[in-house]
N, C-alpha and C positions, 0 to 999 in steps of 0.2 A: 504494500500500500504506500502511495508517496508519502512526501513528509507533508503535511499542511503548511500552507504558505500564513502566517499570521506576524512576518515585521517585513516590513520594504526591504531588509537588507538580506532578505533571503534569497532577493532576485537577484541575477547577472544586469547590471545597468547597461550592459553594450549586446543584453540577448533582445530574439525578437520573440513576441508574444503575439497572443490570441484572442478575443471576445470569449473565447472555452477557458484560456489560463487563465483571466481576467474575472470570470464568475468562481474560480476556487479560492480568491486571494477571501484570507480573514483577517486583512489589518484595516484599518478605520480611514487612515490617509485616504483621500483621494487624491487619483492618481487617472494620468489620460493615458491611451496609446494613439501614437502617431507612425503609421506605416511598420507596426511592429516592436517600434521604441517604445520603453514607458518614457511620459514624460510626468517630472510629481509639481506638485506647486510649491512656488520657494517658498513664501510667506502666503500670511493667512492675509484676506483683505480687509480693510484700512474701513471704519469708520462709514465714511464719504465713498465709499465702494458701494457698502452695502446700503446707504441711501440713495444712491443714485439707481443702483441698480432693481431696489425693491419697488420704487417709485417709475420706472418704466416699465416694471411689470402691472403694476397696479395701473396704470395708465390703459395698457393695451388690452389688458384684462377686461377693465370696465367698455372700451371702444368694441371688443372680439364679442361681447354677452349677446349668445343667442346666432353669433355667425356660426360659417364653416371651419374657417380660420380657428387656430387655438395657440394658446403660448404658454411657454413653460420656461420654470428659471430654474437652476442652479442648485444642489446636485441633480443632476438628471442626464443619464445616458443616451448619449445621439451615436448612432454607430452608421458612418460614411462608407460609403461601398465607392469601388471602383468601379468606371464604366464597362460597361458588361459583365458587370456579376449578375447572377438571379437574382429576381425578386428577395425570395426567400433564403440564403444561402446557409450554410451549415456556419454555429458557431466556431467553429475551427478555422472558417474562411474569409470571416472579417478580423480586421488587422487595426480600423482605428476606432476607437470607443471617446468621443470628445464629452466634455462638460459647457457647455459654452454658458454664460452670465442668465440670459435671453433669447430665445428664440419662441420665432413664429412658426407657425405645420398646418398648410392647408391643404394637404391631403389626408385624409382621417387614418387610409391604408397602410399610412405611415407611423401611426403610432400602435403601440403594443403594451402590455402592460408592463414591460420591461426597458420602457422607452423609444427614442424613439430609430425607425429601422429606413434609413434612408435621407437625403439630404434635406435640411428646412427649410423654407423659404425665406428668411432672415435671422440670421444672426448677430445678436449684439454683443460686443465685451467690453467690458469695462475694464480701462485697464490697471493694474497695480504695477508699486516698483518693480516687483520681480517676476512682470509678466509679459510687461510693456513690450521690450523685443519680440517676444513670443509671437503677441497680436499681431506685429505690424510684420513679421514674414513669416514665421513658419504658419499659423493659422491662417494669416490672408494667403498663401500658399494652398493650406491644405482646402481652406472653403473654393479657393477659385475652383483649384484642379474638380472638387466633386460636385461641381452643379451649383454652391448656395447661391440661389439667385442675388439674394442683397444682404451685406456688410457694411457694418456702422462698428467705431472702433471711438470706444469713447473716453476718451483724458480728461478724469477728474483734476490733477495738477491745474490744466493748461482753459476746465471750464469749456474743451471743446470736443463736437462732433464731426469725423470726418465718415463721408456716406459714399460707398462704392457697391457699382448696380453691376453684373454681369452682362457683356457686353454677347448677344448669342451670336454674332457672325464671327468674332473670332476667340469665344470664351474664355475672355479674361475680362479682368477688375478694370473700372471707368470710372472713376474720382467724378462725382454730379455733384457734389458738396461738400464745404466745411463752413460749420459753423461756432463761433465763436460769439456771439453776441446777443442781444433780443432778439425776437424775430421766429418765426414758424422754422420748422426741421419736416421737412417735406420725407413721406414713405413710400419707395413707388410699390410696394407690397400689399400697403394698407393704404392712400391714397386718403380716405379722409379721415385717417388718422386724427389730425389734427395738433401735432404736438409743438409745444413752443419751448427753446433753449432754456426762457425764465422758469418753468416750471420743471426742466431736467438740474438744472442747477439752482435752486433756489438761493443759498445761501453765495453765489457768485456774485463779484462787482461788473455792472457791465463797464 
């Protein structure tokens, strides 16, 4: 019988894993895989993390009530397939299991009660110190490569939103916005959204 996996430091940090390794681990850390890597989160987030990011959930939530649309935050399994995987493929055969901050899912088919089984329609992150690089390549990286239609990468620090749509003629990331100031934050996912910078960042100076 294997050994149970129950401290992070029972893994090889340079092995590759599975969505099958990843449901035997018994330590509490969470932890993402990306193309096989684990990758773990340096720090925990900050205060202003978790208001910013509780309060765009609470936003989209109240906007989504009664849609098709639905949104989930943080911990919550989004496991990204490559193009041409099955539908349904064997846990063995998925390689990245993400947490992202925020996302939207408006295809119902796509969530399970395990979370969710294929790419979202937006993803939000919020970022922290020891995340910040993450977001801005390896994540916008991995979101491009698998479909997420729209990415918004959002700096508490800096009080701003930078918003990239998936471009489908030649699918990659297209910078439509950054905002830094008053003023609406346009969703082209959810369109009447309606959301405004002053109310993402309430305690920010314009």
């Amino acid at each position: 019988m294997p050994t149970p996996i129950t401290d992070l430091a029972q893994l090889d940090p340079n092995g590759s894993y599975t969505y099958a390794d990843y449901l035997t681990w018994q330590f509490t850390e969470l932890v993402e895989l990306v193309r096989g890597r684990i990758m773990r989160r340096m720090s925990g987030p900050t205060d202003l993390h978790q208001v910013i990011t509780g309060g765009l959930y609470a936003d989209i939530r109240a906007h989504l009530r009664g849609q098709l649309c639905q949104v989930r935050i943080a911990p919550y399994d989004v496991r990204l397939l490559k193009r041409g995987t099955p539908a349904h493929p064997a846990d063995a055969a998925v390689h990245t299991v993400v947490q992202p901050d925020v996302c939207v899912i408006c295809d119902p088919t796509k969530i399970e009660k395990r979370g969710c089984l294929g790419s979202p329609d937006l993803i939000i992150e919020v970022t922290s110190p020891g995340t910040q690089a993450r977001d801005w390549k390896d994540k916008f990286d991995l979101y491009e490569e698998n479909g997420v239609a729209e990415y918004w990468i959002v700096a508490p620090a800096e009080a701003s939103i930078s918003v990239f749509v998936l471009d489908e003629a030649t699918a990659h990331y297209r910078l439509v916005g950054e905002y830094a100031g008053p003023g609406p934050v346009p969703c082209a996912t959810l369109p009447a959204l309606g959301l405004d910078w002053a109310d993402i960042f309430p305690d920010a100076e314009a």
